[in-house]
ZADO-1210 file (C-alpha; in nm, 4 decimals, padded with zeros to 6 digits):
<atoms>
<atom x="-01.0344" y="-01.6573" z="-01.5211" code="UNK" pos="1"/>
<atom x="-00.8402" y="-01.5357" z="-01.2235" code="UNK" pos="2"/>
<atom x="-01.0332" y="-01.3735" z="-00.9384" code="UNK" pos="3"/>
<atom x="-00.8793" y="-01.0010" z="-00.9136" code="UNK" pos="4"/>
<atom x="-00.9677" y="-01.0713" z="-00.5420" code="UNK" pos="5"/>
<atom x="-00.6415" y="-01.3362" z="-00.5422" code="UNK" pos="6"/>
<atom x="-00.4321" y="-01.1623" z="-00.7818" code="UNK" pos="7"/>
<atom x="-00.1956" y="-00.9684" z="-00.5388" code="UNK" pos="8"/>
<atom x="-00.0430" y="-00.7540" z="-00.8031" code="UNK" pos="9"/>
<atom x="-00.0061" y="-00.3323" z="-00.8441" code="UNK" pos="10"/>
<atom x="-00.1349" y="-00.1229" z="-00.6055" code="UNK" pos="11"/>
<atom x="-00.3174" y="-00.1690" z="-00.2541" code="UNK" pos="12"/>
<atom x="-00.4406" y="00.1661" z="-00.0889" code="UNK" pos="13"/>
<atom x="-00.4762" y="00.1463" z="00.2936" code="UNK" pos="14"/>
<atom x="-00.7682" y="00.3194" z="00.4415" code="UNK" pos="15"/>
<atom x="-00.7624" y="00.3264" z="00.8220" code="UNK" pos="16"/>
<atom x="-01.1266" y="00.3750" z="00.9680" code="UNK" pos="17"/>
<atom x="-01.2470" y="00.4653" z="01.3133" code="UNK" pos="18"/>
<atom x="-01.6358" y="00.6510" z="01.3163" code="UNK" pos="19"/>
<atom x="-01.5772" y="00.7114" z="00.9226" code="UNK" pos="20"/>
<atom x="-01.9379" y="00.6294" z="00.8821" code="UNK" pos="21"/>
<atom x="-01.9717" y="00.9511" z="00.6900" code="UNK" pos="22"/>
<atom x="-01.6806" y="00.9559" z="00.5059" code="UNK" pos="23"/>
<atom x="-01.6342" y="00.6083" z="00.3391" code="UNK" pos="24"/>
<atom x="-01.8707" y="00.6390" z="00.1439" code="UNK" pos="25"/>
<atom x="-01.7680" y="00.9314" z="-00.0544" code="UNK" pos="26"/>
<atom x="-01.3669" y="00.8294" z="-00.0490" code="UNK" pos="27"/>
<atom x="-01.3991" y="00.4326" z="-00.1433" code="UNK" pos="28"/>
<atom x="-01.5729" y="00.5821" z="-00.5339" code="UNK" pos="29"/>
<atom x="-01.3421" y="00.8173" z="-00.5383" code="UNK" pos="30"/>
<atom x="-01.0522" y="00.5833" z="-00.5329" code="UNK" pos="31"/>
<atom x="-01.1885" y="00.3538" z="-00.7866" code="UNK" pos="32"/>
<atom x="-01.2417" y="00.6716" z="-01.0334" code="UNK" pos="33"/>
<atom x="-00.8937" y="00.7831" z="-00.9840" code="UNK" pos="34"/>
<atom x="-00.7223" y="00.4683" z="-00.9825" code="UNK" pos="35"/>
<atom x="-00.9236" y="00.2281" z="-01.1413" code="UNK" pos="36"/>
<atom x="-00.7021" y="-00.1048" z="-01.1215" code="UNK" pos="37"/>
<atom x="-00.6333" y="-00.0501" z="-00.7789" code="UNK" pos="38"/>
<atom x="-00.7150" y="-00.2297" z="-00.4759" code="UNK" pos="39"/>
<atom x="-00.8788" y="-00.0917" z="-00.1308" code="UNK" pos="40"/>
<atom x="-00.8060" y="-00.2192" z="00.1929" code="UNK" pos="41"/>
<atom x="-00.9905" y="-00.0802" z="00.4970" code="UNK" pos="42"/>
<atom x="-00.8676" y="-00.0960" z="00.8104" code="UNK" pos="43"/>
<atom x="-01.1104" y="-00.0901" z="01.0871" code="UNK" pos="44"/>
<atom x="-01.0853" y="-00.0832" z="01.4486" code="UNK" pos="45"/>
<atom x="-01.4197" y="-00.1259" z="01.5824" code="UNK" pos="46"/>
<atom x="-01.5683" y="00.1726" z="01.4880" code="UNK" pos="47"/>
<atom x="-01.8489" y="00.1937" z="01.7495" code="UNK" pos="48"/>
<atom x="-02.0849" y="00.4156" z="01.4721" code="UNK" pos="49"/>
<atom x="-02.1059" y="00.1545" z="01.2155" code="UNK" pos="50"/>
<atom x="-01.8011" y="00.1838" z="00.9749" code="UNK" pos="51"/>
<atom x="-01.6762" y="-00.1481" z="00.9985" code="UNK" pos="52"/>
<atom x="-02.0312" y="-00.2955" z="00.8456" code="UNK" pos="53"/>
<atom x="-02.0485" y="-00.0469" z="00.5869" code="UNK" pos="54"/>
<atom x="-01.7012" y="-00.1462" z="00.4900" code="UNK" pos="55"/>
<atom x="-01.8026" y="-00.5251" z="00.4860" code="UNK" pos="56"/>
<atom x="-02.1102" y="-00.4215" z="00.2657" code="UNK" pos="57"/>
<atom x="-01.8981" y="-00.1927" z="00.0248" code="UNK" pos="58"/>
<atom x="-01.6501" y="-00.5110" z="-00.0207" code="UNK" pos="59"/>
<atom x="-01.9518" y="-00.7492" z="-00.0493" code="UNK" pos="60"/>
<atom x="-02.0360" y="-00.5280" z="-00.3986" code="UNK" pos="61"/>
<atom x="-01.6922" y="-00.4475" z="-00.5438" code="UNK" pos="62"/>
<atom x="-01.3970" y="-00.6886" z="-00.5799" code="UNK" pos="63"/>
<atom x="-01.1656" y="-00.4637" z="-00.5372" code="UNK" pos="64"/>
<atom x="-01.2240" y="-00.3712" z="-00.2064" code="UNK" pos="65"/>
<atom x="-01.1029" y="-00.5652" z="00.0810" code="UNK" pos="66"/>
<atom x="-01.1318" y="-00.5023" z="00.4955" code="UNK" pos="67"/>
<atom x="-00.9278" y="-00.6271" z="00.7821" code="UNK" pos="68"/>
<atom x="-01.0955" y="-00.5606" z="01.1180" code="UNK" pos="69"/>
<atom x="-00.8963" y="-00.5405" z="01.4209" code="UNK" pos="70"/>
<atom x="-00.9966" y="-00.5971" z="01.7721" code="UNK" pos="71"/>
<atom x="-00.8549" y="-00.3247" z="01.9690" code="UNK" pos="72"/>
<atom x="-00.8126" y="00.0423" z="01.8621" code="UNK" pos="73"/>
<atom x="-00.4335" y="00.0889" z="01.9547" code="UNK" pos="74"/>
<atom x="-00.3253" y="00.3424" z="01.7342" code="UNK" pos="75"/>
<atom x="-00.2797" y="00.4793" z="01.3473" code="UNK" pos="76"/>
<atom x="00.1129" y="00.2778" z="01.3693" code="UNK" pos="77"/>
<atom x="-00.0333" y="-00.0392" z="01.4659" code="UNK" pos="78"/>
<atom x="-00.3290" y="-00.0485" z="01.1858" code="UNK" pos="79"/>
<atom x="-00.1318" y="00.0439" z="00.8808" code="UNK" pos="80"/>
<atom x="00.1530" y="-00.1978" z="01.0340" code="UNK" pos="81"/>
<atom x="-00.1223" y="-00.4908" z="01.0282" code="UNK" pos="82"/>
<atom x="-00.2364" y="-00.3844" z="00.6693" code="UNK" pos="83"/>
<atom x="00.1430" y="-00.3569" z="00.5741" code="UNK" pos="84"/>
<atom x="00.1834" y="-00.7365" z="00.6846" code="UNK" pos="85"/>
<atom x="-00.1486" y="-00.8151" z="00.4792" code="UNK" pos="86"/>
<atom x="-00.0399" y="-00.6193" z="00.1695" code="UNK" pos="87"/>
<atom x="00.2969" y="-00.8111" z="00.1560" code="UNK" pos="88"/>
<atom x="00.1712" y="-01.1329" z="00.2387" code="UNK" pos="89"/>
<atom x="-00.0702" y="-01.1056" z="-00.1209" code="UNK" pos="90"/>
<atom x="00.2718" y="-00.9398" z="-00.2831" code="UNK" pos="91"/>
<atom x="00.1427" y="-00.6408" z="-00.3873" code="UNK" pos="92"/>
<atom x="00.4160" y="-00.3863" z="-00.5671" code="UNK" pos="93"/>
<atom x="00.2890" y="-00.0435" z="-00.4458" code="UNK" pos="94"/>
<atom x="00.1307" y="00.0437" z="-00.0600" code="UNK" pos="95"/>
<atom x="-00.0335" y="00.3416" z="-00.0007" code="UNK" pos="96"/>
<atom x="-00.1206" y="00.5076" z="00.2797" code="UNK" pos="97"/>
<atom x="-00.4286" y="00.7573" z="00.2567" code="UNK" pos="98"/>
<atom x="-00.6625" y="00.8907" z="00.5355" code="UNK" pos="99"/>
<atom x="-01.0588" y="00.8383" z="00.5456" code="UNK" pos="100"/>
<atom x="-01.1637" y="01.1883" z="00.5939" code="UNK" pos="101"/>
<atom x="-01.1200" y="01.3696" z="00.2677" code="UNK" pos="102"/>
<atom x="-00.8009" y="01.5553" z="00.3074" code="UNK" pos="103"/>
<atom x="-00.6129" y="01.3397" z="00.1192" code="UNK" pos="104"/>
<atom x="-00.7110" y="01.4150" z="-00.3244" code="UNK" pos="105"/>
<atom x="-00.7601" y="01.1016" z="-00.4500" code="UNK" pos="106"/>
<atom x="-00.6702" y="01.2338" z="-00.8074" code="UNK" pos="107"/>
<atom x="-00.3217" y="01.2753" z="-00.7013" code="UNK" pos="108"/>
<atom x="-00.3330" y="00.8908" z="-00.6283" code="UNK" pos="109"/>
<atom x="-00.1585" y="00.8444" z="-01.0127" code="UNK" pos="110"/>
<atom x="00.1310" y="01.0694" z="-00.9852" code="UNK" pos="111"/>
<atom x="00.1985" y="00.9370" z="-00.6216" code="UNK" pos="112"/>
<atom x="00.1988" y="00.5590" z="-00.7409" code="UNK" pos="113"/>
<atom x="00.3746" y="00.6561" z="-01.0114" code="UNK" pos="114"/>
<atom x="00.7097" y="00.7488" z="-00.7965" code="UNK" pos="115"/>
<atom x="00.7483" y="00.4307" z="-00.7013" code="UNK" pos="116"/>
<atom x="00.6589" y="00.2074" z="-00.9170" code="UNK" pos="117"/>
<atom x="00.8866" y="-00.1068" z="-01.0243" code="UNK" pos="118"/>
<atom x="01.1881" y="00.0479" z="-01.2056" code="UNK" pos="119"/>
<atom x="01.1879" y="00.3777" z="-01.0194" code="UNK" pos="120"/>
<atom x="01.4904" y="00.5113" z="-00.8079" code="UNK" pos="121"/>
<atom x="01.2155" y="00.5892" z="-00.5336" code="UNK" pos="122"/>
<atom x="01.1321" y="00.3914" z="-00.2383" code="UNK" pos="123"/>
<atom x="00.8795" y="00.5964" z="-00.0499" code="UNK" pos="124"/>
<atom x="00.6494" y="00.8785" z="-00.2008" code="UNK" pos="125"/>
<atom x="00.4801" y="01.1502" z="-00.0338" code="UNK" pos="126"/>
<atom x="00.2242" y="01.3669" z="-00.0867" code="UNK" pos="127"/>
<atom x="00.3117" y="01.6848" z="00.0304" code="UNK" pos="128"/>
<atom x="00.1665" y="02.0109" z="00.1962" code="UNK" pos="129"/>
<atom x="00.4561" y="02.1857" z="00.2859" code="UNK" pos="130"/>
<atom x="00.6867" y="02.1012" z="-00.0673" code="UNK" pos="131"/>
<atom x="00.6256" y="02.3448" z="-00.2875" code="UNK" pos="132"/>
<atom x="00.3137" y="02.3699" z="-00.4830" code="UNK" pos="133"/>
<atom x="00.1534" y="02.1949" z="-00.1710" code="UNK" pos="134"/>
<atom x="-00.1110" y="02.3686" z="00.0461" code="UNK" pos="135"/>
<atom x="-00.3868" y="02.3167" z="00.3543" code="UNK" pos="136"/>
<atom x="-00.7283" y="02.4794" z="00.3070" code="UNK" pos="137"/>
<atom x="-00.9195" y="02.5332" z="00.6157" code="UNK" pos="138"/>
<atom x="-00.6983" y="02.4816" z="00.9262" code="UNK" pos="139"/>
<atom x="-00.6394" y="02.7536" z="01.1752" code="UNK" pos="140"/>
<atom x="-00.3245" y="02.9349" z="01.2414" code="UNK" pos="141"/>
<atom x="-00.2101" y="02.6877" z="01.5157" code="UNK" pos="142"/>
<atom x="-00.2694" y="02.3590" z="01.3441" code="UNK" pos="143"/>
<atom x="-00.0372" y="02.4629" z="01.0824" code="UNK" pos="144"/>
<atom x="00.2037" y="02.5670" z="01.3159" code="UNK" pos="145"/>
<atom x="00.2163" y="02.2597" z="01.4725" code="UNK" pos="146"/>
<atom x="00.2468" y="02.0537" z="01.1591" code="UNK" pos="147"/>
<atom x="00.5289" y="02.3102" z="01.0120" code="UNK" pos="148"/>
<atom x="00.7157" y="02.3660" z="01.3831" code="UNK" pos="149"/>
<atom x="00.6718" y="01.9488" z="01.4103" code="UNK" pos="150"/>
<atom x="00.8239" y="01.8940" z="01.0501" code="UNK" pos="151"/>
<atom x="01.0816" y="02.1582" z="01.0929" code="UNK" pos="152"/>
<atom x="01.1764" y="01.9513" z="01.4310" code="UNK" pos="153"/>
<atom x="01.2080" y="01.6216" z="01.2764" code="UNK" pos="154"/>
<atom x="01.4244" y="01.7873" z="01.0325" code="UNK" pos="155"/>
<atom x="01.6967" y="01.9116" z="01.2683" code="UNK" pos="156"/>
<atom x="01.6705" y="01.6527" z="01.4683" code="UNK" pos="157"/>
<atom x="01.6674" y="01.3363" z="01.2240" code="UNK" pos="158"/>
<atom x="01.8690" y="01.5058" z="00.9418" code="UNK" pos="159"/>
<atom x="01.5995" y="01.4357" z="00.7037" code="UNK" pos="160"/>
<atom x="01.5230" y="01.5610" z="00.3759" code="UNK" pos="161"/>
<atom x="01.1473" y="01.5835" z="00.3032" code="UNK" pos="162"/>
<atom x="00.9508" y="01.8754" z="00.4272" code="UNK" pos="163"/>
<atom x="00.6489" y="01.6991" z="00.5436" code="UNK" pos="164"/>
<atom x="00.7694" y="01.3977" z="00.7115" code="UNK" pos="165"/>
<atom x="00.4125" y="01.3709" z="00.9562" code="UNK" pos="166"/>
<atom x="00.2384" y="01.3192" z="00.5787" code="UNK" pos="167"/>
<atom x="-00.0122" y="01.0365" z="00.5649" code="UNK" pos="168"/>
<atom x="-00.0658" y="01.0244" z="00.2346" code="UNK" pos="169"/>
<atom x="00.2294" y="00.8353" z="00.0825" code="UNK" pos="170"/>
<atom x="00.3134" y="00.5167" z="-00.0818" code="UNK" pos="171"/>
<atom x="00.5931" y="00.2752" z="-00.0686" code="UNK" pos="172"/>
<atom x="00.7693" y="00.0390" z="-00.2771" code="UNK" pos="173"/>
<atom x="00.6753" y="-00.3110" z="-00.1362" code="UNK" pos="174"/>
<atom x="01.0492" y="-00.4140" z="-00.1581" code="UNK" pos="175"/>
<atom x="01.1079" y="-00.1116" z="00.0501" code="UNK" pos="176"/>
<atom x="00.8924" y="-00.2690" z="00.3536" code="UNK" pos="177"/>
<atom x="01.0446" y="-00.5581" z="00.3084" code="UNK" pos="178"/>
<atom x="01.3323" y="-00.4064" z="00.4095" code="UNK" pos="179"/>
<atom x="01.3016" y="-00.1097" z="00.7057" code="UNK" pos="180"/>
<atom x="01.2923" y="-00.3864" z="00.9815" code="UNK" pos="181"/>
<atom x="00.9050" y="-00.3357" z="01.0566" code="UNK" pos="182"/>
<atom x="00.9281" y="-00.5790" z="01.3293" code="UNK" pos="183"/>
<atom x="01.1278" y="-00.2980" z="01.5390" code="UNK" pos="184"/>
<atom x="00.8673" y="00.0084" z="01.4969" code="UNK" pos="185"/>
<atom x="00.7147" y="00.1072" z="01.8383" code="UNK" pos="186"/>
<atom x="00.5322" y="00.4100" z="01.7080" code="UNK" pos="187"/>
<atom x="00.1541" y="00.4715" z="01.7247" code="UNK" pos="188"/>
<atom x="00.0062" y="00.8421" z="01.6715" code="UNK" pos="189"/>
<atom x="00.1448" y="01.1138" z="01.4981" code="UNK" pos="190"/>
<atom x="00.5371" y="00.9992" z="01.4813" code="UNK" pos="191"/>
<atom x="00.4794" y="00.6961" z="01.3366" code="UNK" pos="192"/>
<atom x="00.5199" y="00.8432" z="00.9816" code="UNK" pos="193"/>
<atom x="00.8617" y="01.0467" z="01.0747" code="UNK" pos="194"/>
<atom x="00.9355" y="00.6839" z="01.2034" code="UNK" pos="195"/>
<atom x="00.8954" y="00.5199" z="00.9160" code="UNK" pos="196"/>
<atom x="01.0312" y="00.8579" z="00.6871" code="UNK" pos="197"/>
<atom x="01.3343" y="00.8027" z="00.8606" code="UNK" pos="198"/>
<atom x="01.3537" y="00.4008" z="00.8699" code="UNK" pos="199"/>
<atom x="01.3119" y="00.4277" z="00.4559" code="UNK" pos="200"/>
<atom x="01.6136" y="00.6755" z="00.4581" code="UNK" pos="201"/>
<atom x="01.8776" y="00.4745" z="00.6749" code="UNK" pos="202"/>
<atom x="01.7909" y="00.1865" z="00.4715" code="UNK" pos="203"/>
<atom x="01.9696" y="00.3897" z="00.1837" code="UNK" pos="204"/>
<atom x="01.6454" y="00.4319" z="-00.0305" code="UNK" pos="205"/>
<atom x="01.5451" y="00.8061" z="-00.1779" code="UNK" pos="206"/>
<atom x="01.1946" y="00.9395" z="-00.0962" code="UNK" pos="207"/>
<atom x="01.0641" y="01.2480" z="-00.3341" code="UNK" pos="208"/>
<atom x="00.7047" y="01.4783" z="-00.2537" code="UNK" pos="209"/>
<atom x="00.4656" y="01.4987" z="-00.4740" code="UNK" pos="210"/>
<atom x="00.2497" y="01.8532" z="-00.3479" code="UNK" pos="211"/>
<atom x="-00.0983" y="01.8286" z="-00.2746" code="UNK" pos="212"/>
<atom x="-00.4340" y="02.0722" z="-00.1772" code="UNK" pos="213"/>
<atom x="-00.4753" y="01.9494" z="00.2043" code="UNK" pos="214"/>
<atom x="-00.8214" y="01.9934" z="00.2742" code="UNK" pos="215"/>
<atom x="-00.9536" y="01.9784" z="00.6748" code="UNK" pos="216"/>
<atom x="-01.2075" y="01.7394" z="00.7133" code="UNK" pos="217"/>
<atom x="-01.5615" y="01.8124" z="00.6750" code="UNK" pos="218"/>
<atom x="-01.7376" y="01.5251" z="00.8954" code="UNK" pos="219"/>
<atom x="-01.6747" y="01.3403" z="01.2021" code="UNK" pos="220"/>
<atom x="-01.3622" y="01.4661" z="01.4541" code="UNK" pos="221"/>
<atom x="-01.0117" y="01.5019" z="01.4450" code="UNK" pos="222"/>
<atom x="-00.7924" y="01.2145" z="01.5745" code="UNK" pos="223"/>
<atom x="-00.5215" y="01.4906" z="01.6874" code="UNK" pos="224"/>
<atom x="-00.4672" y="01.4917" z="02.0332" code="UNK" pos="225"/>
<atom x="-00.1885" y="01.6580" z="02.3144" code="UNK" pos="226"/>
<atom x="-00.0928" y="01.2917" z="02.3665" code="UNK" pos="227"/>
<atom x="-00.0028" y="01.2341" z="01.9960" code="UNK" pos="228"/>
<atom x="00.2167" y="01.5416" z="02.0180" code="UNK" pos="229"/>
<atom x="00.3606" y="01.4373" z="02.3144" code="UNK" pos="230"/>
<atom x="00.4376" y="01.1093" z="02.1653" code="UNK" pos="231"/>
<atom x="00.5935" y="01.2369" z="01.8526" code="UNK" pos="232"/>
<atom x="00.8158" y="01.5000" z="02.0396" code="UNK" pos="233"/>
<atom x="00.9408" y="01.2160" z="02.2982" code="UNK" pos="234"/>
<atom x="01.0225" y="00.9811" z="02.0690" code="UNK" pos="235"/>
<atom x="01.2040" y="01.2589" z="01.7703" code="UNK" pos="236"/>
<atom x="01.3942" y="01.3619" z="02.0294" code="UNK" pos="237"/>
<atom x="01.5356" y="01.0502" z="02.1651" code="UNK" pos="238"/>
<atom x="01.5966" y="00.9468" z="01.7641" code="UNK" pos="239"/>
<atom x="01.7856" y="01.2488" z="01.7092" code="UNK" pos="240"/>
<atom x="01.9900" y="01.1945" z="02.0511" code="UNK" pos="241"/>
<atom x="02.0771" y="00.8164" z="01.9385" code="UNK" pos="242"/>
<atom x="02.1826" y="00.9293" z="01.5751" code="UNK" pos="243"/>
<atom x="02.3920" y="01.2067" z="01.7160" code="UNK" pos="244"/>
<atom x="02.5663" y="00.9706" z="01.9363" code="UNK" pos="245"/>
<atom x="02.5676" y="00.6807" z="01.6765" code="UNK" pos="246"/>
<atom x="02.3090" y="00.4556" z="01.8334" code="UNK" pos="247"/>
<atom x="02.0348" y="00.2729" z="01.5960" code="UNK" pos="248"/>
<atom x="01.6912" y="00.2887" z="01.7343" code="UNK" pos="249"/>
</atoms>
């Protein structure tokens, strides 16, 4: 019988951890109810609270479940770009991206595989707040400004399509990461998903939102920080400059 643990086929969902402690246990089950074939792999950087051996014991119980640790915390870009490299290596067909904290529905997880699955026209899937039919319950006024002024941004600046480019909750086509050049993507915090919104697009491949209920987290902090924002608005800005003036960066 083959181990599902060497398999390497379907879907992988990426779960990037840092102090999670709280939260990992209540999103790991309810990614094996909605998607029960799947595979998990969490991502953790040295959580100082713990989160990294509760991942090890939650893998130890259920094949399905795999962790990478990494030794240095150097941002959300780097971690899913190491779990992208594992992912490919074990050729899985679908890689999703989907935070720890509980904002993200799991039982959307079908319809978002589904978009880009082999055969589809899609190459990158998103689940959505700001397509319509999507939603955030519980921020305040300013934290949805800044995601809807930052998306609205990346828009003008990057010509793109989607309205929630900043999404975390998305899934690729593993021939579409094969593809985008990952090798050449700098990003860390908050821009590294309109980096790699806008990397799927010039590589010619369609992206479609699926809308989703964003809910704020209930435990442990906010990764959010002025030097994410900073980051992002640096870095859309000299994007937007290069593709007006016909330079690839």
């Amino acid at each position: 019988m083959t181990d599902v643990r060497e398999t390497g086929l379907g879907a992988l969902i990426i779960v990037p951890t840092y102090n999670e402690l709280e939260n990992l246990p209540i999103i790991v089950p309810d990614i094996r109810a909605a998607v029960l074939d799947a595979h998990i792999l969490i991502v953790d950087d040295q959580s100082p609270d713990g989160t990294g051996a509760l991942a090890d014991d939650l893998a130890a119980t259920d094949a399905h479940v795999f962790v990478l640790h990494r030794t240095i915390k150097s941002g959300l870009g780097d971690a899913y770009l190491a779990a992208f490299e594992w992912a490919l290596a074990r050729d899985y067909s679908v890689i999703v991206e989907m935070d720890a904290d509980g904002s993200h529905p799991a039982d959307v997880l079908p319809a978002l595989i589904a978009t880009v699955r082999p055969g589809s026209r899609y190459g990158l899937g998103i689940g959505s707040r700001w397509a319509a039919g999507g939603s955030v319950i519980n921020w305040s006024w300013h934290r949805e400004l800044l995601s809807r002024g930052g998306n609205l941004y990346a828009r003008i600046m990057l010509g793109l399509s989607v309205k929630d480019a900043t999404a975390g909750f998305r899934a690729f086509a593993a021939d579409t990461l094969r593809n985008i050049h990952l090798e050449n993507v700098e990003s860390h915090g908050y821009c590294f998903q309109i980096d790699m919104t806008r990397r799927v697009r010039d590589a010619g491949y369609e992206e479609t939102e699926v809308p989703i209920v964003f809910r704020e987290r209930e435990y442990g902090e906010s990764k959010m920080s002025g030097s994410i924002v900073r980051e992002a608005m640096g870095k859309v800005t000299a994007w937007g400059f290069a593709r007006l003036f016909g330079r690839a960066r």
